[in-house]
DSSP file (Angstrom, degrees, kcal/mol; ACC not computed):
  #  RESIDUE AA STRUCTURE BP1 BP2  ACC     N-H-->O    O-->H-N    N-H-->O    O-->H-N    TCO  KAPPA ALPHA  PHI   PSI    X-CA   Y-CA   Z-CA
    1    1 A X              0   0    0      0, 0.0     2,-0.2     0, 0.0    64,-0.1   0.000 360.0 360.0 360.0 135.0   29.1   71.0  -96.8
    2    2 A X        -     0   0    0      1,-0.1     2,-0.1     2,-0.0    62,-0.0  -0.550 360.0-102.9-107.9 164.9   28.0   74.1  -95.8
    3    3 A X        -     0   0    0     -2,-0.2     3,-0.1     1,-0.1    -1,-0.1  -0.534  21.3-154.4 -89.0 159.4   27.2   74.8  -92.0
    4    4 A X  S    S+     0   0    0      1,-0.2     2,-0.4     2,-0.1    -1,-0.1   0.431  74.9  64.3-122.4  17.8   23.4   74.9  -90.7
    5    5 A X  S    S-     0   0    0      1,-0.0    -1,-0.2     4,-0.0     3,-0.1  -0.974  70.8-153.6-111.5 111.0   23.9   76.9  -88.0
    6    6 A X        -     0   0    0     -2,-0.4     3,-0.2     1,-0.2     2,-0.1   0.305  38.6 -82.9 -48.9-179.2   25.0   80.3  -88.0
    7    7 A X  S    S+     0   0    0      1,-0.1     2,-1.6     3,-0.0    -1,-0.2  -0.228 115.5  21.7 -60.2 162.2   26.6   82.1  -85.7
    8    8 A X  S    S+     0   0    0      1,-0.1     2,-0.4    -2,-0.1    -1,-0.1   0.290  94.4 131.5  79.8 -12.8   24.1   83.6  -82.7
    9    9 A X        -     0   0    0     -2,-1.6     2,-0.1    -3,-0.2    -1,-0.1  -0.589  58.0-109.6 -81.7 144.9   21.4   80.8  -83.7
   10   10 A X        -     0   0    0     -2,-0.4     2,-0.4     1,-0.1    -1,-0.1  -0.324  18.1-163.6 -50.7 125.6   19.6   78.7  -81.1
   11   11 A X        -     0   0    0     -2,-0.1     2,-0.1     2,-0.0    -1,-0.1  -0.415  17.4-178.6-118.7  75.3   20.1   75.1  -80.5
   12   12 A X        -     0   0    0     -2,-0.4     2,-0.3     2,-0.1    -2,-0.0  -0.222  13.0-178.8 -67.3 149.3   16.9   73.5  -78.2
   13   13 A X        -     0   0    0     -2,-0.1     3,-0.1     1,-0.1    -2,-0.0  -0.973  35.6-158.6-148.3 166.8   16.8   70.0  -77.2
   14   14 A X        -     0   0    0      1,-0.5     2,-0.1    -2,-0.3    -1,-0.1  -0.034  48.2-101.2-128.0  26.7   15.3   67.3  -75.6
   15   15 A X  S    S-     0   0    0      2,-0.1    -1,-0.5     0, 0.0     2,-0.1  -0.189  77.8  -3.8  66.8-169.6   17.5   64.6  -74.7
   16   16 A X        -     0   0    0     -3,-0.1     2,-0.6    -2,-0.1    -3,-0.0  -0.207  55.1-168.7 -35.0 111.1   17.9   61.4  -76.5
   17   17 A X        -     0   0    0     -2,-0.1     2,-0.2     0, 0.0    -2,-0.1  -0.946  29.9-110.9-123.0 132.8   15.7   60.7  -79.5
   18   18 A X  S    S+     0   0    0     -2,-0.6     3,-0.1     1,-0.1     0, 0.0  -0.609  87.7  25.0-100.6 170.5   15.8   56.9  -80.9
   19   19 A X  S    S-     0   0    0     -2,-0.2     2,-1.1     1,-0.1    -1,-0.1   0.923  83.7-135.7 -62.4 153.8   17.0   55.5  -83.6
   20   20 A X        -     0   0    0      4,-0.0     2,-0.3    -4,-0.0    -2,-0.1  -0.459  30.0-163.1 -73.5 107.1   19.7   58.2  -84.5
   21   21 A X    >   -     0   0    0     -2,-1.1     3,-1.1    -3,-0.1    18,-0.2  -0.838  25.2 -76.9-102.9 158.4   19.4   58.7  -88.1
   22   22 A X  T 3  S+     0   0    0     -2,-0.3    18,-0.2     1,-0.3    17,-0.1  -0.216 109.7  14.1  13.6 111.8   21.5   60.2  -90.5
   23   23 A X  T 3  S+     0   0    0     16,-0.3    -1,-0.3     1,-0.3     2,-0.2   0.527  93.0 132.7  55.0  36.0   22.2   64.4  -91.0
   24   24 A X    <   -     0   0    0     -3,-1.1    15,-1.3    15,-0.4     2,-0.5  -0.643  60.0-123.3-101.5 155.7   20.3   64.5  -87.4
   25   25 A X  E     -A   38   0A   0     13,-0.2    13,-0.3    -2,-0.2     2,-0.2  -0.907  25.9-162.6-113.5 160.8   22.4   67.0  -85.1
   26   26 A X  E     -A   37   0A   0     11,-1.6    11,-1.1    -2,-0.5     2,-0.3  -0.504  12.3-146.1-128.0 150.4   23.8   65.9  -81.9
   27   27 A X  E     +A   36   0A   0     -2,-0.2     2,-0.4     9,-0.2     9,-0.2  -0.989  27.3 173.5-139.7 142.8   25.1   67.8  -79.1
   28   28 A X  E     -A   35   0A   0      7,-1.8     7,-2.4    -2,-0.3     2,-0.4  -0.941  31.1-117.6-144.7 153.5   28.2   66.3  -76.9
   29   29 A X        +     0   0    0     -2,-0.4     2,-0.3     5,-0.2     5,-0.1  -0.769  36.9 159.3 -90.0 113.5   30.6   67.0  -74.1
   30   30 A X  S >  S-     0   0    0     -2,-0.4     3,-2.0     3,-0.4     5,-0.1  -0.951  70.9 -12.5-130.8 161.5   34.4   67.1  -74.9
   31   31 A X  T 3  S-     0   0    0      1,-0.4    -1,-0.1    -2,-0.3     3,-0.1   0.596 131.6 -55.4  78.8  30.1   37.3   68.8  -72.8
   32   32 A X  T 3  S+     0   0    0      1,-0.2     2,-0.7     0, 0.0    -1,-0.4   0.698 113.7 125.2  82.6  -5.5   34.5   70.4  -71.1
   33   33 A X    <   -     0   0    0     -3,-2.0    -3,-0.4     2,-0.0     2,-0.2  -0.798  60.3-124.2 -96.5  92.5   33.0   71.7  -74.1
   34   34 A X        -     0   0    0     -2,-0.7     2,-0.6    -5,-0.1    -5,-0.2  -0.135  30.6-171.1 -81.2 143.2   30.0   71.7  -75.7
   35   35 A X  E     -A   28   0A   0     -7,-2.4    -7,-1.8    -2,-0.2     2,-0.5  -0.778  15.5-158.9 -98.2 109.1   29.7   70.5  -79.5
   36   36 A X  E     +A   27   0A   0     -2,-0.6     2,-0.2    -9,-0.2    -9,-0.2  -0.936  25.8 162.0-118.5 150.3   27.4   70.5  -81.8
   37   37 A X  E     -A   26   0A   0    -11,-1.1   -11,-1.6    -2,-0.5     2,-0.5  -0.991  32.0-123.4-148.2 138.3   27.8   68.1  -84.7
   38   38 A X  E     -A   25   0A   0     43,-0.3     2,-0.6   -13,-0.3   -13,-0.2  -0.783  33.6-107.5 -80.8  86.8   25.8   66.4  -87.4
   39   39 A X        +     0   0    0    -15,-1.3   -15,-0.4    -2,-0.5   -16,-0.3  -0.238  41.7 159.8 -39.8  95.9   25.5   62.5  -88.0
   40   40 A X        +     0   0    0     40,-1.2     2,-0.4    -2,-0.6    41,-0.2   0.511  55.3  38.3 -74.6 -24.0   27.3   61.1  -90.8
   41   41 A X  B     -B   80   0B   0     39,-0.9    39,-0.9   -20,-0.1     2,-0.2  -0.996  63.6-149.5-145.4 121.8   27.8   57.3  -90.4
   42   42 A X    >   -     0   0    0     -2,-0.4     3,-1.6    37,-0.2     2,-0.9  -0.511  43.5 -67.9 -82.5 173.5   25.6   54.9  -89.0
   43   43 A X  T 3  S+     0   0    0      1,-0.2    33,-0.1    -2,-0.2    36,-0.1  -0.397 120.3   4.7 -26.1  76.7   26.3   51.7  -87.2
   44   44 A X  T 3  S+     0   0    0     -2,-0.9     2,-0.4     1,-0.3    -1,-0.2   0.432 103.4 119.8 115.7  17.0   28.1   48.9  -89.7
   45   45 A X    <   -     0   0    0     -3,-1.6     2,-0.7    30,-0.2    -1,-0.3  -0.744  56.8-148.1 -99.0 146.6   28.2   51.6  -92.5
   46   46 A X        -     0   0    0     -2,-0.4    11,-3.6    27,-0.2     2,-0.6  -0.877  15.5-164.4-124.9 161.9   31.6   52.4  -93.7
   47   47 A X  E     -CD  56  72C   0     25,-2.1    25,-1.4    -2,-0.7     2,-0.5  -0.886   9.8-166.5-131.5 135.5   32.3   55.9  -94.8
   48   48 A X  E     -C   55   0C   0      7,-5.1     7,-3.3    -2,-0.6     2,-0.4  -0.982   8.3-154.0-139.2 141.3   34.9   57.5  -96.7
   49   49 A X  E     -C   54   0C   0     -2,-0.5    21,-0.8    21,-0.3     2,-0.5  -0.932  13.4-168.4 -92.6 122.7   35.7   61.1  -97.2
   50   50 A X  E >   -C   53   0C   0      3,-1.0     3,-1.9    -2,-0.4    14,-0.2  -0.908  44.2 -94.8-127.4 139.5   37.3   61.9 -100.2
   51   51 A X  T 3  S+     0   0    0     -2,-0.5    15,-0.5     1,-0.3     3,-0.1   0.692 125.8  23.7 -51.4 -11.5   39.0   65.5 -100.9
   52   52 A X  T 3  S+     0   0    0      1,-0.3    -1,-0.3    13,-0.2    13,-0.2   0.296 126.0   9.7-149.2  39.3   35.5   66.4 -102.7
   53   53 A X  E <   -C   50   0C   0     -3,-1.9    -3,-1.0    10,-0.3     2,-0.5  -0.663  59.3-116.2 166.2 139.7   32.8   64.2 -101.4
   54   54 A X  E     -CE  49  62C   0      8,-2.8     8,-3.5    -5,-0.2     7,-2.2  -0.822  27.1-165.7-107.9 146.6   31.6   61.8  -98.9
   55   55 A X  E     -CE  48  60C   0     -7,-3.3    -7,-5.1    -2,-0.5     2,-0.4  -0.884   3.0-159.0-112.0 136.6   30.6   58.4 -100.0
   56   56 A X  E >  S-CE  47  59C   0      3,-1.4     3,-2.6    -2,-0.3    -9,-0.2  -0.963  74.3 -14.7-125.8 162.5   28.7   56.2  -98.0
   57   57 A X  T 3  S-     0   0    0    -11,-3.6    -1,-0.1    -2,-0.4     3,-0.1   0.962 131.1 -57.6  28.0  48.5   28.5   52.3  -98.5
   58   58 A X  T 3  S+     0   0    0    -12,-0.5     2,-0.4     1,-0.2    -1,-0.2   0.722 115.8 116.4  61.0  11.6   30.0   53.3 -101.8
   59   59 A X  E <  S-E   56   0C   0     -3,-2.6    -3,-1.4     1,-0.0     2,-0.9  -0.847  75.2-111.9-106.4 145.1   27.5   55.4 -102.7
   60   60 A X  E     +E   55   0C   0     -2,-0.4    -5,-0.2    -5,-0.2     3,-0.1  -0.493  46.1 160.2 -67.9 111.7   27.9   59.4 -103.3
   61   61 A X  E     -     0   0C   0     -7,-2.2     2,-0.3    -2,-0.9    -6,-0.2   0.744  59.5  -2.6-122.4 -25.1   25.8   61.1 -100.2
   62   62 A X  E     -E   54   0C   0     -8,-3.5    -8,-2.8     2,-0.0    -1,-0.2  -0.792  64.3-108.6-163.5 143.8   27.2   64.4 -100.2
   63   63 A X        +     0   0    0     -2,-0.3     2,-0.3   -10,-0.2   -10,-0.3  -0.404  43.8 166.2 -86.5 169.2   29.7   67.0 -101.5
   64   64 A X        -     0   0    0    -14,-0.2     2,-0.4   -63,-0.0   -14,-0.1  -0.962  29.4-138.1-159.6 137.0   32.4   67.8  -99.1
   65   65 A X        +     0   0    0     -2,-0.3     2,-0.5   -13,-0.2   -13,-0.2  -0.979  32.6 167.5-103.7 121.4   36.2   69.7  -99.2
   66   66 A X        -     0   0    0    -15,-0.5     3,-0.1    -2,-0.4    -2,-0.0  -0.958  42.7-146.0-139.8 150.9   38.8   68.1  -97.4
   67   67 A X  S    S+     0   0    0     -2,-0.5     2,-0.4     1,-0.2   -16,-0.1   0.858  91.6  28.5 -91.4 -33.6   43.0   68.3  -97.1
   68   68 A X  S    S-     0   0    0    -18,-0.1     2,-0.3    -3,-0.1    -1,-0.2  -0.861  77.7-110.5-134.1 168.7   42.8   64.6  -96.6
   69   69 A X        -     0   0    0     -2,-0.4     2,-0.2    -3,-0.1   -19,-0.2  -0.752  27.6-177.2 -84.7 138.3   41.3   61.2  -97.1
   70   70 A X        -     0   0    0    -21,-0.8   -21,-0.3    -2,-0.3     2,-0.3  -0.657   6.1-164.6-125.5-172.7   39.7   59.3  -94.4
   71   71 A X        -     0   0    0     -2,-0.2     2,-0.4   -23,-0.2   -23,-0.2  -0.914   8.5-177.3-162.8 126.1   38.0   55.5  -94.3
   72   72 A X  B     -D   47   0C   0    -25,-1.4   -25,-2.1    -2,-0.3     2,-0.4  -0.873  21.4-176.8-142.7 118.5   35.8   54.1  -91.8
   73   73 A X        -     0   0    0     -2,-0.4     2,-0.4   -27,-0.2   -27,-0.2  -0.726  32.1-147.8-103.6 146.3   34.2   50.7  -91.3
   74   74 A X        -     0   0    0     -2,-0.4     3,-0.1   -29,-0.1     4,-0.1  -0.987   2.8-144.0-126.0 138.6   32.0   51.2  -88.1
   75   75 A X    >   -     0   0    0     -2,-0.4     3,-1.5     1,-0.2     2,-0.8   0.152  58.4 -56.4 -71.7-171.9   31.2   48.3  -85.4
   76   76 A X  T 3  S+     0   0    0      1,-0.2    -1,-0.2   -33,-0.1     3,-0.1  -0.684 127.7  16.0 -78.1 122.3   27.7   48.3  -83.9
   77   77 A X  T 3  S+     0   0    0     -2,-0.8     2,-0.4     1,-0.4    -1,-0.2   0.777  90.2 129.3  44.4  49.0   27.1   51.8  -82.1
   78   78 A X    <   +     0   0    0     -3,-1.5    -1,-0.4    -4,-0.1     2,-0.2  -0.885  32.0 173.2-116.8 143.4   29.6   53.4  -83.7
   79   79 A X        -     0   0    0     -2,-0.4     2,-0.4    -3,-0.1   -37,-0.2  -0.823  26.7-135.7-136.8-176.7   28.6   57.0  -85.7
   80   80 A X  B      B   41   0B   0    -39,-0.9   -40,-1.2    -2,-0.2   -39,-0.9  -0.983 360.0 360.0-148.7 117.7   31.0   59.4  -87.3
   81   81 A X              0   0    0     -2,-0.4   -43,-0.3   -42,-0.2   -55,-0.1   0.501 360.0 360.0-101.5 360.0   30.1   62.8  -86.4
C-alpha cells in the first residue's frame, strides 16, 4: 500500500467525525508524538495481514507487503490502524 501523504503535505482537521469508516485517516497522540494513520479494521471485523495482502472478513481489500503475518478479531470499538 502505497503512502497518501508525501512528505511536506498538509494535514487539516476538524476533530472527531462519526461513524469512523474504513481508509478514513486519523490523527493520534503516542509518546508525545503525533501520528497520522489510516483505518483498517472496523469494530467486530477481523483482519488479517498476509505477506502480500490484507483480507478483511475473509475477503481480499487491499494489496499489502509484509515480513510477517498478523490476525485480528476486534471487540466493539476496536480499529486497527
Amino acid at each position: 500500500m502505497e503512502p497518501s501523504l508525501k512528505e511536506s503535505q498538509f494535514v487539516l482537521t476538524k476533530g472527531i467525525t462519526y461513524p469512523i469508516k474504513r481508509n478514513q485517516i486519523v490523527l493520534l497522540k503516542y509518546d508525545d508524538k503525533l501520528l497520522i494513520k489510516r483505518i483498517i479494521g472496523l469494530p467486530r471485523e477481523t483482519i488479517r495481514i498476509d505477506r502480500e495482502k490484507i483480507i478483511v472478513d475473509d475477503k481480499i481489500w487491499k494489496p499489502y507487503r509484509s515480513k510477517k503475518n498478523y490476525i485480528w478479531e476486534l471487540d466493539a470499538n476496536k480499529f486497527v490502524i
